[in-house]
C-alpha positions in Angstrom: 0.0 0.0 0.0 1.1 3.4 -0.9 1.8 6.7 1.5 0.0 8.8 -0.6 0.6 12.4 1.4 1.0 16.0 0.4 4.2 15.3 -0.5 3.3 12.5 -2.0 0.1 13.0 -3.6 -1.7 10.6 -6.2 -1.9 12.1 -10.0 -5.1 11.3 -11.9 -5.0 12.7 -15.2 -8.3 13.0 -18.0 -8.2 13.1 -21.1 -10.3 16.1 -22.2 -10.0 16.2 -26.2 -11.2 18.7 -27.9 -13.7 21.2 -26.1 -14.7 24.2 -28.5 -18.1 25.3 -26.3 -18.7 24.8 -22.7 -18.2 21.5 -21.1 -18.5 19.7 -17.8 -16.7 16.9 -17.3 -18.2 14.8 -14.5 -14.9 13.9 -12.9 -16.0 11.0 -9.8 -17.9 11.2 -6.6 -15.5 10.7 -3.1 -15.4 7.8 -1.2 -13.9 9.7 1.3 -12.1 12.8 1.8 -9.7 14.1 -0.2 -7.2 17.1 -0.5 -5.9 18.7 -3.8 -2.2 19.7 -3.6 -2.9 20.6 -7.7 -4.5 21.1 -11.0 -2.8 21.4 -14.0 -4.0 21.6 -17.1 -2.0 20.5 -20.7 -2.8 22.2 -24.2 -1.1 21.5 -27.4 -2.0 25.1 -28.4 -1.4 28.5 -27.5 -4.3 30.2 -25.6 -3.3 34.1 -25.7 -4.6 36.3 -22.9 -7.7 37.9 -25.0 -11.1 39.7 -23.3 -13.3 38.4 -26.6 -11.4 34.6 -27.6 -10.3 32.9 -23.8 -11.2 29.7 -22.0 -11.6 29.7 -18.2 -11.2 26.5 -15.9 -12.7 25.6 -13.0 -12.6 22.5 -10.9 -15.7 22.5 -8.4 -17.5 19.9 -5.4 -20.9 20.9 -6.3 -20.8 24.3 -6.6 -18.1 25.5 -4.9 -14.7 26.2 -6.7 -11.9 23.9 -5.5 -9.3 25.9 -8.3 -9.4 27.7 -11.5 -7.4 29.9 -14.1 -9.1 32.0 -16.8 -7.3 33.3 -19.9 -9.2 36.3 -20.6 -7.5 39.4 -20.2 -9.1 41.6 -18.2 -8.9 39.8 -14.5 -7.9 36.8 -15.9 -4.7 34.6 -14.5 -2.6 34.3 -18.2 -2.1 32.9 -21.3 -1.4 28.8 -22.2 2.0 28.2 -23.4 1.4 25.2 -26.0 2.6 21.9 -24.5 3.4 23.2 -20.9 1.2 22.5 -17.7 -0.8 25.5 -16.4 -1.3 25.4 -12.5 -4.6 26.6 -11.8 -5.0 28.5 -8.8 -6.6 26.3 -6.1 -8.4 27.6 -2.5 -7.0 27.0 0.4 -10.0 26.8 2.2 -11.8 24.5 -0.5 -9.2 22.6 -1.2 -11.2 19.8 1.1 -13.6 17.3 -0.6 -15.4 15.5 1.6 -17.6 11.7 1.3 -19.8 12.4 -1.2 -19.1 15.3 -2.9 -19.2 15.2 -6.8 -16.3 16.4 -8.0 -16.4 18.0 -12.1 -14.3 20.2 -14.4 -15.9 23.1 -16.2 -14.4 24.6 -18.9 -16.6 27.8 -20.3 -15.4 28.5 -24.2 -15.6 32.6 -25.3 -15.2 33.5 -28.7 -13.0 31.1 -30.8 -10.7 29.8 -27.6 -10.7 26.2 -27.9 -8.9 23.5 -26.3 -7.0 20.7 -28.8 -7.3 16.8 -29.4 -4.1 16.3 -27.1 -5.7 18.6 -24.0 -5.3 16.9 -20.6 -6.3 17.8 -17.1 -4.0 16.2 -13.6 -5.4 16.6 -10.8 -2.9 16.1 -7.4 -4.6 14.5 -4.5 -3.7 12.6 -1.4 -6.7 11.1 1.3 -7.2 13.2 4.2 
């Protein structure tokens, strides 16, 4: 059995394929708690910083937000560097899932921001 710990923390990673409008992705439901150390996400693209064409991310348990990034340009976080792992920013204070609670991944489409075939989203979690 593995010591799975914030130092040590599981990696799950989804494949997300191309996502051109908005899309939830009904990730699992906990068996028991959990913690998220991280949440990357993987694009074979660029994703520029733009307030019309951007993509935002957000993980959630029900409908609170666990992490997220946004690339729109106006209060977003940044752009996606093709083929490098984007941290999203997670909560602290959410960063808790608890028996039961249904974890997804929403990702809301603008304008022409898209995500590619080879998109991929690693979540880092350890039981709690």
């Amino acid at each position: 059995m593995s010591n799975h710990n914030e130092n040590n923390p599981s990696v799950m990673r989804v494949a997300l394929g191309v996502v051109s409008a908005d899309t939830v992705f009904q990730l699992f439901k906990c068996n028991r708690p959990i913690y998220f150390a991280g949440v990357h996400v993987l694009n074979g693209a660029n994703i520029a910083q733009d307030d019309t064409d951007y993509v935002i991310f957000t993980l959630k348990k029900g409908t609170t937000t666990i992490a997220s990034f946004s690339t729109k340009a106006t209060g977003g976080d940044g752009a996606l560097v093709a083929d490098t792992w984007q941290a999203l920013t997670v909560v602290a204070a959410e960063a808790k899932a608890l028996n039961d609670e249904v974890i997804t991944f929403e990702v809301d489409v603008e304008g022409g921001g898209a995500l590619d075939a080879d998109a991929l989203l690693a979540l880092h979690y350890y039981g709690g």
